[in-house]
C-alpha positions in Angstrom: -114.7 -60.3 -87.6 -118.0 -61.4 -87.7 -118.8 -64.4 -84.6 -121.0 -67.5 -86.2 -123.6 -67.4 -83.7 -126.1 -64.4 -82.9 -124.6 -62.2 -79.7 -124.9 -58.6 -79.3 -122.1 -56.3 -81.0 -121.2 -54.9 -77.8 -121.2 -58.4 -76.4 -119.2 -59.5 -79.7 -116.5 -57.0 -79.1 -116.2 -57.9 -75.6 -115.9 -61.5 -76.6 -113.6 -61.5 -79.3 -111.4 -59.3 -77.4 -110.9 -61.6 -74.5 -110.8 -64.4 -76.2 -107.4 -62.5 -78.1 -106.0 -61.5 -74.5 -106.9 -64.9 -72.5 -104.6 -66.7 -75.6 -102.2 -63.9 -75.8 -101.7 -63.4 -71.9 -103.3 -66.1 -70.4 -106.5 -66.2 -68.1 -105.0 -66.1 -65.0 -103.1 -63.0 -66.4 -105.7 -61.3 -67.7 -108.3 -58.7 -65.9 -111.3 -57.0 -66.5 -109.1 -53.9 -67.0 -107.2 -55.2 -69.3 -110.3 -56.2 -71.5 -112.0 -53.0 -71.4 -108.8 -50.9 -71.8 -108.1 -52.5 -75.1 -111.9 -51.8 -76.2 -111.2 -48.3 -74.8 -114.6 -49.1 -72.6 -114.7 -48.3 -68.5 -115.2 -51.7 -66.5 -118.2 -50.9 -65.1 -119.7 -50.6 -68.7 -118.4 -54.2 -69.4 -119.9 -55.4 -66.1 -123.2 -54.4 -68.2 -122.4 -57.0 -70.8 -121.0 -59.2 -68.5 -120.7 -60.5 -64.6 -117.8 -61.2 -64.2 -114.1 -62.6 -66.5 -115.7 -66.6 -66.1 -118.7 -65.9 -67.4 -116.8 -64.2 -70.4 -114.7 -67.2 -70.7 -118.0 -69.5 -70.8 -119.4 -66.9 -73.8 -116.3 -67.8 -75.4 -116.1 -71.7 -75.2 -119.8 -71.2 -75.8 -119.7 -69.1 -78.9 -116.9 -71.3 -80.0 -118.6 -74.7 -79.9 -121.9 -73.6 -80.7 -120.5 -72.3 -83.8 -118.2 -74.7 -84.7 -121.2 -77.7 -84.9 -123.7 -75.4 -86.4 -120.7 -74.8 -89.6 -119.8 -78.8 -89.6 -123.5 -79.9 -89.5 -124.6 -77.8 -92.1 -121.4 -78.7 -94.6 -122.4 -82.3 -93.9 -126.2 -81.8 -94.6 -125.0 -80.8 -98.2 -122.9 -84.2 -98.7 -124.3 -87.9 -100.0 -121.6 -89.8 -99.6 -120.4 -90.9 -96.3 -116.8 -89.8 -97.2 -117.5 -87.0 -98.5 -119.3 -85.9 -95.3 -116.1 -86.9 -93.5 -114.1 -84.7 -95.9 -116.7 -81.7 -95.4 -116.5 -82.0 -91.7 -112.3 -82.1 -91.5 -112.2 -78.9 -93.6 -115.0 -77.3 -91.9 -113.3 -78.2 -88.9 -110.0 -76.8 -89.6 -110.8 -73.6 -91.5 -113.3 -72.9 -88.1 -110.6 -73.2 -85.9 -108.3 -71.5 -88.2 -110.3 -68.6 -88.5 -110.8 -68.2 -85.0 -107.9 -69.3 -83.5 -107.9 -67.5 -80.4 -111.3 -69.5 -79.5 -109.8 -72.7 -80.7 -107.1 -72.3 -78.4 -109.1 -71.2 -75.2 -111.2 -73.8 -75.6 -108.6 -76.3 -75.4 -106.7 -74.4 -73.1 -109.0 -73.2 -70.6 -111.6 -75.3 -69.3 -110.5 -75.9 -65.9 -110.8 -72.1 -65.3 -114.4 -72.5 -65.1 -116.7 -73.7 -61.9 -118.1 -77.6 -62.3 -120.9 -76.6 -63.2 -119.9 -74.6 -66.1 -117.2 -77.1 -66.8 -120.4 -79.5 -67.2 -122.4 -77.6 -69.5 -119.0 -77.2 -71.8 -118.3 -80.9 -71.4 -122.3 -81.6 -72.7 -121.3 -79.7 -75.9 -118.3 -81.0 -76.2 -119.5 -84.9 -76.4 -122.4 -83.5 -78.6 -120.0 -82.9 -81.1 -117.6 -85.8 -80.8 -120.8 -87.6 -81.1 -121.8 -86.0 -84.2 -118.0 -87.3 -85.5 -118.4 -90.9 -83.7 -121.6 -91.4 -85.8 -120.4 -90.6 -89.0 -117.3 -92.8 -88.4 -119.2 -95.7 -87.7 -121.1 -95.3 -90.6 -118.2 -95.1 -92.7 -117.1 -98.5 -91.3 -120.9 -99.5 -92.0 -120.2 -98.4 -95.5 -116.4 -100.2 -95.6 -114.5 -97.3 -95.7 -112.9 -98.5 -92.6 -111.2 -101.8 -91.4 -113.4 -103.9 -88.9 -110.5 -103.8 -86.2 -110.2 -100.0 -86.5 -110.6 -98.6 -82.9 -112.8 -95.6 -84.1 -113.1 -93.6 -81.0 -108.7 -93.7 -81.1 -108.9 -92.6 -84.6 -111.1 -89.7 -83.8 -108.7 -88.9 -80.9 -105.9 -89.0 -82.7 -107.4 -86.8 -85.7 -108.3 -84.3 -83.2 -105.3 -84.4 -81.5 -103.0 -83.6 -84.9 -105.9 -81.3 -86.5 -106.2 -79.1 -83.6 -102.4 -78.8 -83.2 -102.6 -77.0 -86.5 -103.6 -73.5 -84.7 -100.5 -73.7 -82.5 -98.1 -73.3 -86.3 -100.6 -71.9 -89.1 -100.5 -68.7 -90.5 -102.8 -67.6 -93.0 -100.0 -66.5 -95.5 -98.0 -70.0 -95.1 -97.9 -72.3 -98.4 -100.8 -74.7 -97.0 -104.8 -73.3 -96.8 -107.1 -75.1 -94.5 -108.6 -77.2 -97.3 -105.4 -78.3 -98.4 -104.3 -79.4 -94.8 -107.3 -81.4 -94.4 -106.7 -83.3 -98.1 -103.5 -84.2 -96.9 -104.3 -85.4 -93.8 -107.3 -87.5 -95.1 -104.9 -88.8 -97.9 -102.0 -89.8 -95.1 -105.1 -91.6 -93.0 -106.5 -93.1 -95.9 -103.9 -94.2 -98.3 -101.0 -93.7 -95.9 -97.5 -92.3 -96.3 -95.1 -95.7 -96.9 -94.7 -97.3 -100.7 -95.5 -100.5 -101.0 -91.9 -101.2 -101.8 -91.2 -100.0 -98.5 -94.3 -101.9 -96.9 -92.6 -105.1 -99.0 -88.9 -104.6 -98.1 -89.0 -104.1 -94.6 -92.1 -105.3 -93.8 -93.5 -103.0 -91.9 -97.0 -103.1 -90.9 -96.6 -106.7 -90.6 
């Protein structure tokens, strides 16, 4: 597996590795032995690459975040539309995070294993990107995609919050692809999932 950001194939290994045993076992649970056993390396050779298990866990949020905006800026560079930049960023979204689920999951998992000011420099990125979304949303209401009384920062919350859940059941030979999830996920946002017959009978929504 190739990472999306430039790092040294040694330091790739390394990464990709711990990022599998931190998800699989756990942070806590996991040691430096452990890591270089599985990459049949001696610990002092990963101490080369590497200071200590934090800073591999900071390579891994960073390699995971760094990566993820660079693939969802890029996919909405290539879009006119306002929705269709939406749409690009959902799928790039999910088919990032389903590729590289291990990093998905540590980086939701595992930020209060760092020091604060590592936490901090995570957290920076972090906001970067939900900036990036925040924008675009606001734009869309600019362009009336969305209601007025939408509360946009909940909305991106919430589609965060269901889309990222998606690592913890998909499996690459299941019936749904990335793409498809995000379709249906921006169809059941957009058009929603009740007839109006139901909408009418029980008035719901009213």
């Amino acid at each position: 597996m190739e990472l999306p950001i430039d790092v040294t194939r040694r330091q790739s290994d390394i990464i990709i590795e711990a990022a599998r045993l931190f998800r699989e076992k756990g942070y806590l649970a996991t040691s430096i032995r452990d890591i270089s056993e599985a990459l049949e390396m001696t610990s002092a050779a990963l101490y080369y690459h590497f200071k200590n298990k934090e800073e591999i866990l900071l390579a891994i949020m960073n390699v995971g975040l760094d990566g993820l905006m660079t693939a969802v800026t890029q996919a909405i560079s290539r879009e006119k539309s306002i929705w269709e930049r939406i749409r690009a960023a959902l799928e790039v979204h999910l088919e990032i995070s389903l590729t590289y689920q291990d990093f998905a999951f540590v980086l939701l998992k595992d930020l209060r294993h760092l020091s604060p000011e590592w936490q901090g420099s995570i957290i920076a990125k972090r906001d970067a990107y939900d900036n990036l979304w925040d924008e675009m949303l606001l734009e869309g209401r600019e362009a009336g995609i969305f209601r007025e009384n939408v509360d946009l920062e909940l909305l991106r919350l919430m589609t965060f919050g269901a889309v990222n859940l998606v690592i913890s059941w998909y499996k690459p030979s299941g019936v749904y692809q990335p793409k498809e999830i995000a379709d249906a996920f921006l169809e059941f946002i957009g058009e929603g999932v009740l007839t109006d017959q139901a909408i009418a009978a029980y008035q719901i929504l009213k």
